[in-house]
C-alpha positions as CSV (number, residue, x, y, z in Angstrom):
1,X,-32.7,10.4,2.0
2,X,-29.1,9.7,0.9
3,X,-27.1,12.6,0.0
4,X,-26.6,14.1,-3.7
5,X,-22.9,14.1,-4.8
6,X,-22.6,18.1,-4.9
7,X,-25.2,18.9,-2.1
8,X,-24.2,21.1,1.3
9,X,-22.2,19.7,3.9
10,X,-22.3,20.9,7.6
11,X,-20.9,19.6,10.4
12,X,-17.0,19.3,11.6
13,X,-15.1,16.5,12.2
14,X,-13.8,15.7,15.7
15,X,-11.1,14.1,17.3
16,X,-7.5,12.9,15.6
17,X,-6.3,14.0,11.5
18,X,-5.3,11.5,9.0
19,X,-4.2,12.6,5.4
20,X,-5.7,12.0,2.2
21,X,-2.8,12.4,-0.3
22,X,-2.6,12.2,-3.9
23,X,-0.3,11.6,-6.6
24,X,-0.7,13.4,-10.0
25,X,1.5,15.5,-12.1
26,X,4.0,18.2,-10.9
27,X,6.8,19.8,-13.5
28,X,9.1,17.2,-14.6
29,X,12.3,16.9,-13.3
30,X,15.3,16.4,-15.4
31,X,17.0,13.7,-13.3
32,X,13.7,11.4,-12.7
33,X,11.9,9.7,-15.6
34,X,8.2,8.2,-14.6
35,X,5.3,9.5,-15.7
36,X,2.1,7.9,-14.0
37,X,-1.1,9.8,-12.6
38,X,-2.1,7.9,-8.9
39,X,-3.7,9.2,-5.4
40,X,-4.6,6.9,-3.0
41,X,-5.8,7.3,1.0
42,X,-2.8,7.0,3.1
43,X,-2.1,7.9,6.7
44,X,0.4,11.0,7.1
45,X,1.1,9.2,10.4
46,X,1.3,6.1,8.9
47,X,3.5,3.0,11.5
48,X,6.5,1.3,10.2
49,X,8.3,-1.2,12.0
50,X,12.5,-0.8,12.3
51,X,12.7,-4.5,12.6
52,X,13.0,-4.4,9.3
53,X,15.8,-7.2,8.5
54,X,13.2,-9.8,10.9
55,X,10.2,-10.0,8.1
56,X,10.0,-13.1,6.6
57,X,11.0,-14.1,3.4
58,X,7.9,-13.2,0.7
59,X,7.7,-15.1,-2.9
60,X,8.8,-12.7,-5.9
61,X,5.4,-11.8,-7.4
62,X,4.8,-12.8,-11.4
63,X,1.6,-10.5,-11.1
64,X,0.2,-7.4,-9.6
65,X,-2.5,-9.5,-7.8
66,X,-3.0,-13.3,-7.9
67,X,-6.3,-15.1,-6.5
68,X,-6.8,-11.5,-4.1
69,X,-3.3,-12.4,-2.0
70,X,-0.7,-10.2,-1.8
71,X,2.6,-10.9,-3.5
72,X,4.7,-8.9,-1.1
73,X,4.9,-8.4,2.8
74,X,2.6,-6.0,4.4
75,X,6.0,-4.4,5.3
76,X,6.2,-3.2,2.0
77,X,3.3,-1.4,1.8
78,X,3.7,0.7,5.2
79,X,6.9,1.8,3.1
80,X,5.3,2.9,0.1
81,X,2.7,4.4,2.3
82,X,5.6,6.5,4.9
83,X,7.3,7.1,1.2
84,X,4.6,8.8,0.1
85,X,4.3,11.1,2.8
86,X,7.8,11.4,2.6
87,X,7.7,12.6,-0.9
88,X,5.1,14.8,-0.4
89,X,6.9,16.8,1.7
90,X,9.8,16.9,-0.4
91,X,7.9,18.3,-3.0
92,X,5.2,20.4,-1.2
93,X,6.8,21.1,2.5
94,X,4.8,19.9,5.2
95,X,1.4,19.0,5.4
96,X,-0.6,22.5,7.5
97,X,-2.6,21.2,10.1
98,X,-5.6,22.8,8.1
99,X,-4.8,20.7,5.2
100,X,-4.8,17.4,7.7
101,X,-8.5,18.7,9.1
102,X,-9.5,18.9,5.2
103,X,-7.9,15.2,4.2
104,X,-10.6,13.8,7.3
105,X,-13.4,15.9,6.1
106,X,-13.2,14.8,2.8
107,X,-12.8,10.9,4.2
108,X,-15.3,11.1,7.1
109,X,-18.3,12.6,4.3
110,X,-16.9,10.2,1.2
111,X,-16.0,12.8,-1.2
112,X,-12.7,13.2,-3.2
113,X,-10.5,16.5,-3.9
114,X,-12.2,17.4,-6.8
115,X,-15.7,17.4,-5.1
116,X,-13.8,19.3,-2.3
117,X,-13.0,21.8,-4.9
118,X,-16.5,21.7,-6.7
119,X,-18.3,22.2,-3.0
120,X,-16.1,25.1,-2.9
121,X,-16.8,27.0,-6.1
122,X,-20.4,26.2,-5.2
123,X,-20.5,27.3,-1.6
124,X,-21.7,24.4,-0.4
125,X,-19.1,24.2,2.3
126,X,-19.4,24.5,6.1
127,X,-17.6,27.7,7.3
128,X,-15.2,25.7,8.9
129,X,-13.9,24.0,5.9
130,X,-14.1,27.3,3.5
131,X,-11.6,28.7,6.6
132,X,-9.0,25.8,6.2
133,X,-9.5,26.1,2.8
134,X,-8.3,29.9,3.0
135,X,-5.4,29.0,5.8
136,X,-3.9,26.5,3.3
137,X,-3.3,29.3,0.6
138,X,-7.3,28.6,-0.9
139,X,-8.4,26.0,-3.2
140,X,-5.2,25.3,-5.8
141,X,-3.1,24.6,-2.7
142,X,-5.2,21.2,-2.3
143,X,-3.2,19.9,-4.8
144,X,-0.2,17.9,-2.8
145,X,0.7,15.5,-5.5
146,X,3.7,13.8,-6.8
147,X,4.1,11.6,-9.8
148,X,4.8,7.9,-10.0
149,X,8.4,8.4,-11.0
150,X,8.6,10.9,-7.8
151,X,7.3,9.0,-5.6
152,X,10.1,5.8,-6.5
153,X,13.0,8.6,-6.2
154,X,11.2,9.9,-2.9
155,X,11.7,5.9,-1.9
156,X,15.0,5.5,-2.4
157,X,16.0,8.8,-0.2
158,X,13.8,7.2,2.6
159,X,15.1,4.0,2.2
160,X,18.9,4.8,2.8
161,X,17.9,7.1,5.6
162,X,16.8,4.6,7.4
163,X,19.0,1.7,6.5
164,X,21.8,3.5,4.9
165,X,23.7,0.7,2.7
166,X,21.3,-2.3,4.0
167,X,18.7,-0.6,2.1
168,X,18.7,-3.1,-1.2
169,X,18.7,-6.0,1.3
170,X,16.1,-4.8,3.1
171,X,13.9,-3.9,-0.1
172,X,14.9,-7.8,-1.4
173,X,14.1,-9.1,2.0
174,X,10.2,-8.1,1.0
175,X,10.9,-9.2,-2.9
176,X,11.1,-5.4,-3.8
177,X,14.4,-5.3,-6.5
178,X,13.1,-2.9,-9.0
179,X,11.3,0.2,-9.4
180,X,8.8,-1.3,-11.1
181,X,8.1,-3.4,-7.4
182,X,6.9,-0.1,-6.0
183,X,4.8,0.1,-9.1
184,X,2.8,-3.7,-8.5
185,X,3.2,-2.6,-4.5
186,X,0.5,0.6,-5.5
187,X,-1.2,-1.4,-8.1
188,X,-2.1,-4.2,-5.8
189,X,-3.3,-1.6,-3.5
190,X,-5.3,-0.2,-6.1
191,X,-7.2,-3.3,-6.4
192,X,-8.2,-3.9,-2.5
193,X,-9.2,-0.4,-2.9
194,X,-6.7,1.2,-1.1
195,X,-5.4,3.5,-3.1
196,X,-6.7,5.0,-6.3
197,X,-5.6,5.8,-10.0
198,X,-7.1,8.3,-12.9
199,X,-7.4,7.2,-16.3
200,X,-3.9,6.8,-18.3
201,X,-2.3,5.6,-15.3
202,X,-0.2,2.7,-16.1
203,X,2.3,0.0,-14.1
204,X,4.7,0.4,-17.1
205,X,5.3,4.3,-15.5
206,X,7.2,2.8,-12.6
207,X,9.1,0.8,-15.3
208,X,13.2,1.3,-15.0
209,X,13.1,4.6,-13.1
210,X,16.2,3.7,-11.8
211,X,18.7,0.3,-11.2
212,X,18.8,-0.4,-7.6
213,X,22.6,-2.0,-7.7
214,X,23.6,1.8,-8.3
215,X,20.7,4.2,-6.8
216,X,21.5,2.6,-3.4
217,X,25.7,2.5,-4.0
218,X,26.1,5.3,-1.2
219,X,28.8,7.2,-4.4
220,X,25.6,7.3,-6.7
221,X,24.4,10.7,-7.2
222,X,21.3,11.9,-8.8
223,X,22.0,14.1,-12.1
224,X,20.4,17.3,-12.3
């Protein structure tokens, strides 16, 4: 017989960690602007190729998604997936290895973080899990999200780390020019069912977060 929603769970899981991260709403920020809710599944050890200049050329997309293809390279979307982790840990510190053992729990059995929590409150957990809850700091601590507007800011720092002033031409190369780009990029993930988004959520949040002729000018600096 299938499994209720909210019933026990036993069992561990073996073998290597991935991360289930999330994006949702941490205090503002004066300097960033951006205010969309989104968590999607992403690696924490997510590839990404430093060959970056040798992708080809991708069309520049008129839609989110048209006919189920992709409008930008699958480049792009390692990015936005390494960003995310990036960002993350900008805003959280790194992820505990308790915290990774949760994230494949929660994968491996189906649920999301808010039946994680739920279980929790209605000790329906394993013993194991209710002990990495308690190593991560207990059940508010599961929250490691960021906000849309984050996440594009946490982008653009990984971005000229890597590339340093060849970051725009590199972002172009994949037909990424605006902020609104990493918005579609998430979207169109959303809708092959990578990633996820909670009700309000909008592509209009990633709109103008910042211009990429300046935010990637090695002068600009971010106001506080």
């Amino acid at each position: 017989m299938p499994r209720r929603k909210h019933e026990g769970l036993s069992g561990s899981p073996p073998g290597a960690f991935k991360e289930l991260a999330s994006l949702n709403p941490v205090p503002p920020r004066a300097r960033r602007k951006g205010e969309g809710v989104f968590r999607f599944r992403t690696s924490a050890r997510s590839g990404f190729r430093d060959e970056a200049m040798s992708a080809p050329l991708i069309r520049q997309p008129d839609d989110v998604m048209r006919e189920g293809v992709p409008s930008y390279a699958p480049e792009a979307l390692q990015f936005v997936r390494e960003g995310l982790a990036h960002t993350i840990e900008q805003v959280h510190g790194p992820t505990p290895r308790a915290f990774e053992f949760l994230a494949k729990f929660v994968e491996d059995h189906g649920l999301d973080w808010e039946d994680l929590t739920a279980l929790h409150g209605e000790g329906g957990l394993p013993p194991r899990v209710v002990s990495a809850i308690q190593m991560i700091g207990g059940p508010e601590k599961l929250n490691r999200h960021v906000r849309g507007g984050d996440l594009c800011w946490g982008l653009r720092d990984l971005a000229m780390q890597k590339w340093g002033l060849m970051a725009r031409a590199v972002l172009q190369r994949w037909g990424v020019r605006t902020t609104l780009d990493f918005g579609r990029i998430v979207f169109e993930a959303i809708e092959r069912g990578q990633m996820q988004k909670q009700p309000g959520d909008a592509l209009e949040d990633f709109a103008d977060v910042y211009d990429f002729d300046k935010a990637f000018d090695r002068s600009f600096r971010v106001s506080t």
